[in-house]
C-alpha positions in Angstrom: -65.8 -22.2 47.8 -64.8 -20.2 44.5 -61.6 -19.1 44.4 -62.4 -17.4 41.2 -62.9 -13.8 40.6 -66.2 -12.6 39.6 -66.6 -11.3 36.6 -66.8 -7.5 37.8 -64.1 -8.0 39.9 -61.9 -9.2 36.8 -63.0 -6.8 34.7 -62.1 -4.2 37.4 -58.7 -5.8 37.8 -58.1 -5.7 33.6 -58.9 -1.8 33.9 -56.3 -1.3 36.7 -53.9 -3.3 35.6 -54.3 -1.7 31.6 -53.9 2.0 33.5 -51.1 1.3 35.6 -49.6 -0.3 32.4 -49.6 3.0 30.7 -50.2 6.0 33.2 -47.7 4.7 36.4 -45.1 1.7 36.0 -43.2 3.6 33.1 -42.6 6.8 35.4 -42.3 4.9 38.9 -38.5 5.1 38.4 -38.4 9.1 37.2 -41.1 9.1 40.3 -38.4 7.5 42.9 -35.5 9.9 41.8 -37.4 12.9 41.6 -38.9 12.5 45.3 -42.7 13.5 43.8 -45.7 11.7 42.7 -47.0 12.1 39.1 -50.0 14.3 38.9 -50.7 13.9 35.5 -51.1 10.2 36.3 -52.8 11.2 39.3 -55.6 13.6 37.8 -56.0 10.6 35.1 -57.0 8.2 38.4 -60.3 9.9 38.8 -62.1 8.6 35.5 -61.0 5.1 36.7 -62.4 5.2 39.9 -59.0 4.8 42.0 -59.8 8.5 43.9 -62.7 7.5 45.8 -62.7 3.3 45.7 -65.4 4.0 48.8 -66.9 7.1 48.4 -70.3 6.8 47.6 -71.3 7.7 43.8 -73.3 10.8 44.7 -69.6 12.5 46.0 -67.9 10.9 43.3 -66.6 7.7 44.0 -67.1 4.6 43.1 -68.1 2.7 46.2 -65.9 -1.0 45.5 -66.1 -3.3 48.0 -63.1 -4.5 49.9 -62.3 -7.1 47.4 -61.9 -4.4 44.8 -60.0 -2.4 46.9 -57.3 -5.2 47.6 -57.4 -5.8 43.6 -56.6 -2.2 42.9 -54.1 -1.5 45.9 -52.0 -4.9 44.1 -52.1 -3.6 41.0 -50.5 -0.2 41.9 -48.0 -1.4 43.9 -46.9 -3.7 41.0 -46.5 -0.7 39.3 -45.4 1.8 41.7 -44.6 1.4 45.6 -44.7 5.4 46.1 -47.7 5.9 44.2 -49.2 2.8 45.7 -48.6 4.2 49.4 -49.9 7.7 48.5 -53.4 6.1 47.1 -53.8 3.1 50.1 -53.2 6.6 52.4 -55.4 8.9 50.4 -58.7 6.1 50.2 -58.0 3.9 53.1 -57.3 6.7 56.0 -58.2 10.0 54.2 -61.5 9.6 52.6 -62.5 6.5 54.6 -63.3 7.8 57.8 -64.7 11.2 56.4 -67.6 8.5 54.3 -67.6 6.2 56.8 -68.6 9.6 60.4 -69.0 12.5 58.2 -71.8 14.3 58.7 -73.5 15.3 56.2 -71.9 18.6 55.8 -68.6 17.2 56.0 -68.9 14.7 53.1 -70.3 17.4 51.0 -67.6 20.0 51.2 -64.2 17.6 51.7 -65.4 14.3 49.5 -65.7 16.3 46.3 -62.3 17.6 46.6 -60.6 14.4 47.8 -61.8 12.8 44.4 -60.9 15.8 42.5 -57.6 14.6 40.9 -56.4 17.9 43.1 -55.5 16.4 46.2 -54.7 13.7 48.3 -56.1 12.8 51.8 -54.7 12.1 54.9 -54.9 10.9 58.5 -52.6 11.7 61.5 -52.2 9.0 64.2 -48.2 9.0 64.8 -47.0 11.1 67.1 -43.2 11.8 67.8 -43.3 9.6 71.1 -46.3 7.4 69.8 -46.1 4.9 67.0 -47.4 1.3 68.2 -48.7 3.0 71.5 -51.3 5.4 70.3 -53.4 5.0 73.4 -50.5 5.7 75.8 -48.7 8.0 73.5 -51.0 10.9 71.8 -50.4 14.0 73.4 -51.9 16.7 71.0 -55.1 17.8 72.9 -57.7 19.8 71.8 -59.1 22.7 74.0 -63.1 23.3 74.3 -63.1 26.6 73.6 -67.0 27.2 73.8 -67.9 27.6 69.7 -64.1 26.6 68.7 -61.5 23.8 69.7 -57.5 24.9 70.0 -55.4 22.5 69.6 -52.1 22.1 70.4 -49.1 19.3 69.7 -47.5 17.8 66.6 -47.7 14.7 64.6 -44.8 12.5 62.8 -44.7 10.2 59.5 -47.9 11.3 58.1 -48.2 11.0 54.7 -49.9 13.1 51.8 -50.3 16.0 54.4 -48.9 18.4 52.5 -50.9 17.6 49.7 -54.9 17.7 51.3 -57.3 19.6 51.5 -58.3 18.2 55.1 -56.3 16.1 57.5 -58.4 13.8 59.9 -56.5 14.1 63.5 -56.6 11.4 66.0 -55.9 14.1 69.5 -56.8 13.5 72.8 -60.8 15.6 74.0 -60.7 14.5 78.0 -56.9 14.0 79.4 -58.8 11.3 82.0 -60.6 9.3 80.2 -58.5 6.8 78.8 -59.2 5.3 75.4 -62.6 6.9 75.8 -60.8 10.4 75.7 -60.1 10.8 72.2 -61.5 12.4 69.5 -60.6 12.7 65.2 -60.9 16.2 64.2 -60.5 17.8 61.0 -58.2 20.6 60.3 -57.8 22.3 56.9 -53.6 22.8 56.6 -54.0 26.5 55.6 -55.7 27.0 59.2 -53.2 29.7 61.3 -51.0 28.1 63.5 -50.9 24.7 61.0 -47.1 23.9 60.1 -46.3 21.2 58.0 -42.5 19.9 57.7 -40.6 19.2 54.8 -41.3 15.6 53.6 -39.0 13.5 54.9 -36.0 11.6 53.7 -36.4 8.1 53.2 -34.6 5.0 52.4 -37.5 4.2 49.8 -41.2 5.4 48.7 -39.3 8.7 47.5 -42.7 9.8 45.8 -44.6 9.4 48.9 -44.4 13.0 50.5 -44.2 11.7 54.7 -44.1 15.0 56.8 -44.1 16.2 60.4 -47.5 18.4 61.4 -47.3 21.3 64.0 -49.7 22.5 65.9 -49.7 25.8 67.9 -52.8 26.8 69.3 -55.0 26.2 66.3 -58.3 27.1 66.2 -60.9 25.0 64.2 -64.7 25.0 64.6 -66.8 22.9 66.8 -68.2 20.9 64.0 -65.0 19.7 62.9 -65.3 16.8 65.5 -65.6 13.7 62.8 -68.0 11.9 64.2 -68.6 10.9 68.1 -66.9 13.1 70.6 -64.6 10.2 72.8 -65.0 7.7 69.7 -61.5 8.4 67.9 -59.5 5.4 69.8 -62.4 2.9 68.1 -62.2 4.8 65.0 -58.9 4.5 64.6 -58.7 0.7 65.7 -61.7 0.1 63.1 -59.3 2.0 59.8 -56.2 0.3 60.8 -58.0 -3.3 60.5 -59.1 -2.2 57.0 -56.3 -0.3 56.3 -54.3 -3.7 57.1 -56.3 -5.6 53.9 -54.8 -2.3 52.0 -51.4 -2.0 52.8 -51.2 -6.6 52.4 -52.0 -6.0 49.2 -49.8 -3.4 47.9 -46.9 -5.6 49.4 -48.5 -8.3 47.4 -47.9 -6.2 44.3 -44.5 -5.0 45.6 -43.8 -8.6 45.3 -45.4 -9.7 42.5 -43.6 -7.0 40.4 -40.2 -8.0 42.0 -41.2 -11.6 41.0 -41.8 -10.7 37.2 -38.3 -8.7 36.9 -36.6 -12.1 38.8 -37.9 -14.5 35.7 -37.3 -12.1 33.2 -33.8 -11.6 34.1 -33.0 -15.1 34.4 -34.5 -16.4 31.4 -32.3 -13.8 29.6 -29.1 -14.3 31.8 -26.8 -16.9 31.1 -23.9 -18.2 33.1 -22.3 -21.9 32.8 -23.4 -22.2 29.0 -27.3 -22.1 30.0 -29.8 -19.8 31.1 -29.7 -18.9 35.2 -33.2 -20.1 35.3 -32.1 -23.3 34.5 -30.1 -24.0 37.5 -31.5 -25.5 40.9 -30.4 -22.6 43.0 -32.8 -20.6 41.0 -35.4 -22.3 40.4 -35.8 -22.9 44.2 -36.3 -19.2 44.6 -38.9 -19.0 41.9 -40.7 -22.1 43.4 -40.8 -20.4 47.1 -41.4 -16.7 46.0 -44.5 -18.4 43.9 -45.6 -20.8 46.8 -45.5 -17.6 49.3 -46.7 -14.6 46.8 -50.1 -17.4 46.6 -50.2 -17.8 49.8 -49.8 -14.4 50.8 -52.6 -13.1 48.1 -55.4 -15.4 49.5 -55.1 -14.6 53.3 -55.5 -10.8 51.4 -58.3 -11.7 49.6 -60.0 -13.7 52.3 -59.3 -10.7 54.7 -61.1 -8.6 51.9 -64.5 -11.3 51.5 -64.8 -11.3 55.1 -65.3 -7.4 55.5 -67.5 -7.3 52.3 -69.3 -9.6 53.2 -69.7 -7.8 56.7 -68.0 -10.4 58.8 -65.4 -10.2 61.5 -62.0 -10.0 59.6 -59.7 -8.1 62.1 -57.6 -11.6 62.8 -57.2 -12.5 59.4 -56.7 -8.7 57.8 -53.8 -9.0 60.5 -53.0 -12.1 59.2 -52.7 -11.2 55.7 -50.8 -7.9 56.5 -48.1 -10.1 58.7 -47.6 -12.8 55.2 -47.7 -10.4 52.6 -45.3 -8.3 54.2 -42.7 -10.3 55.2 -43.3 -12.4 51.7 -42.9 -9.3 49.7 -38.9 -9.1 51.9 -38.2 -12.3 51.0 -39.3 -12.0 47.2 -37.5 -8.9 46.7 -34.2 -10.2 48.5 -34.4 -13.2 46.2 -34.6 -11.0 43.3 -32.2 -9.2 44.1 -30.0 -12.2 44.8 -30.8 -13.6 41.0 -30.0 -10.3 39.6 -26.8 -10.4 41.6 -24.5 -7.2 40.8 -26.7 -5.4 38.9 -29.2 -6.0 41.6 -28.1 -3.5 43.6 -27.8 -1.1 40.6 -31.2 1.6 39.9 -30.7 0.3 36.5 -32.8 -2.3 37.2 -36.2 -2.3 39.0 -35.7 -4.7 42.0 -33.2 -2.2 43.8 -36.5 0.7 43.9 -38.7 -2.0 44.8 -36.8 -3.7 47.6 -36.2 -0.3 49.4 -40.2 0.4 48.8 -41.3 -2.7 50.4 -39.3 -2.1 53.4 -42.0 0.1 55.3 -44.9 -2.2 54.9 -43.7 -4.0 57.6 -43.5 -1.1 60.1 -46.5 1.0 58.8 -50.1 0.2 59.6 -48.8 -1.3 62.4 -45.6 -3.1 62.5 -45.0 -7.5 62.4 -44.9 -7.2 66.3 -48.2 -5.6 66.2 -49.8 -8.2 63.7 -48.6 -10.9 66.1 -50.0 -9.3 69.5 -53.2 -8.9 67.2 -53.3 -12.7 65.9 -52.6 -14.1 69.2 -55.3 -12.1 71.5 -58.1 -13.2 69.0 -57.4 -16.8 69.0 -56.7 -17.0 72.9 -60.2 -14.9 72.9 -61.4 -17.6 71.0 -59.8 -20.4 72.8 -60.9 -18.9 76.1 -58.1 -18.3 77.5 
């Protein structure tokens, strides 16, 4: 085994980590108060490759594997939850399942303009009265119209909407066919009878514009269907697993960058004639958040080799997602903790990145989720 980054992988990782440096951790604060994302950073993104990590070349992209993608969804969360969330929502659910079904029409017409530095993409799954229970719970349906589909219903907590040129939606095709009943469609937001809510307010991820979709009898074109008709359910299942690698990651960085501003602050503190970091208390939570930021990064990055390497990974993707996010609570509680007052002050980091982490442990499927995931594959396994 070599647990060593290759050397195109660390290069990759030194270009990330040298933009988000410059172009996104100085702003992620003036990003978080002013409740928007950074376009000039954003346009910037494209000439590094973090617009289309697996869009083919020929549209754009760059076309990383999954280890990449895990390196560069760390790095931007380090820098900037909101910004991190917009970028794991635009590549892992917007542009992935357009590369992944598109025809060839599709790719041509959306892919360019996802990559753009224009727009963001997006994917709507949530529904008002369907979160972990999409199968039981979607209730937007689209019509056969003949030449057109109309569809009708409204979607909750979907992020970048407002901001793409196309939204992939997960609706239901045949009302009786169970799982095999659903479809992803795409539907442009300017399309009549397309309203799209204010974004949200949040207790974090300010910059991360999360809106509420509308549908009234919308009418779209038959070759919108992305993909198979009846195939949405196993589409969906298959971009949550990798979206899963994706959002682990980002908490990874959440954590790591809540880890950095912990040691900095008490190396510099002082408080019963020596430094803070020189007391026991504190140096136990900088021995557990490294112990658990470690551990948390490898399940990511084994999660990631498995599905580049085009090997079952679901288990441990869900595995990783699970650690990482309840590591990156723990971390950012501690830091928080060693800060003490000024903690809970915006004048330092932590307090943004504490109230960031927070929904990486409900979105992408929540810790409940991870667990009912974990524990089917091994009884599967175990035969039971």
């Amino acid at each position: 085994m070599d647990f060593d980054l290759s050397t195109e992988h660390a290069a990759w990782q030194r270009l990330v980590r040298d933009f988000c440096e410059t172009e996104v951790k100085p702003y992620a604060a003036e990003v978080d108060e002013n409740g928007s994302l950074r376009w000039e950073s954003i346009r910037k993104m494209k000439d590094v490759g973090l617009l289309g990590l697996d869009v083919p070349e020929a549209y754009g992209g760059i076309e990383i594997d999954a280890i990449g993608v895990a390196i560069a969804m760390e790095e931007l969360g380090r820098a900037c939850g909101s910004t991190a969330l917009s970028l794991a929502a635009h590549n892992g659910l917007g542009c992935s399942p357009i590369t992944r079904w598109g025809t060839q029409a599709q790719k041509e017409k959306y892919l360019p303009l996802l990559v753009s530095g224009e727009y963001l993409g997006a994917l709507a799954l949530t529904e008002p009265g369907a979160g972990s229970d999409l199968a039981g719970g979607v209730q937007t349906f689209a019509q056969d119209a003949g030449d057109s589909w109309v569809i009708n219903g409204s979607k909750a907590w979907i992020t970048n909407a407002g901001i793409a040129p196309v939204i992939t939606v997960l609706l239901r095709t045949d009302r009786d066919a169970g799982t095999n009943g659903f479809s992803m469609i795409l539907v442009e937001p300017n399309t009549p009878g397309v309203n799209i809510g204010k974004p949200e307010k949040k207790m974090g991820l300010q910059g991360s514009p999360t809106v509420m979709i509308s549908f009234d009898n919308v009418r779209v074109p038959k070759d919108a269907l992305l993909g198979s008709l009846g195939a949405g359910f196993r589409q969906t299942m298959e971009i949550l697993d990798g979206g899963r690698i994706g959002i682990g990651a980002l908490s990874v960085g959440l954590a790591q960058a809540a880890y950095e501003e912990a040691i900095r602050y008490a190396s510099q503190r002082r408080a019963f004639g020596k430094p803070i970091s020189a007391h026991q208390a504190i140096q136990w939570m900088i021995a557990d958040a490294t112990v658990e930021i470690e551990a948390a990064r490898l399940l990511i990055y084994q999660a990631a080799w498995l599905r580049a390497n085009g090997r079952s990974f679901s288990k441990i993707a869900a595995m990783g997602k699970l650690k990482a996010t309840e590591v990156a609570e723990k971390v950012c509680h501690d830091a928080i903790q060693i800060h003490g007052s000024y903690g809970y002050s915006r004048e330092y980091p932590v307090e943004r990145i504490y109230r960031d982490q927070r929904l990486m442990a409900i979105g992408e499927g929540t810790s409940e989720i991870q667990r009912m995931v974990i524990a089917r594959r091994v009884l599967e396994a175990m035969g039971s």
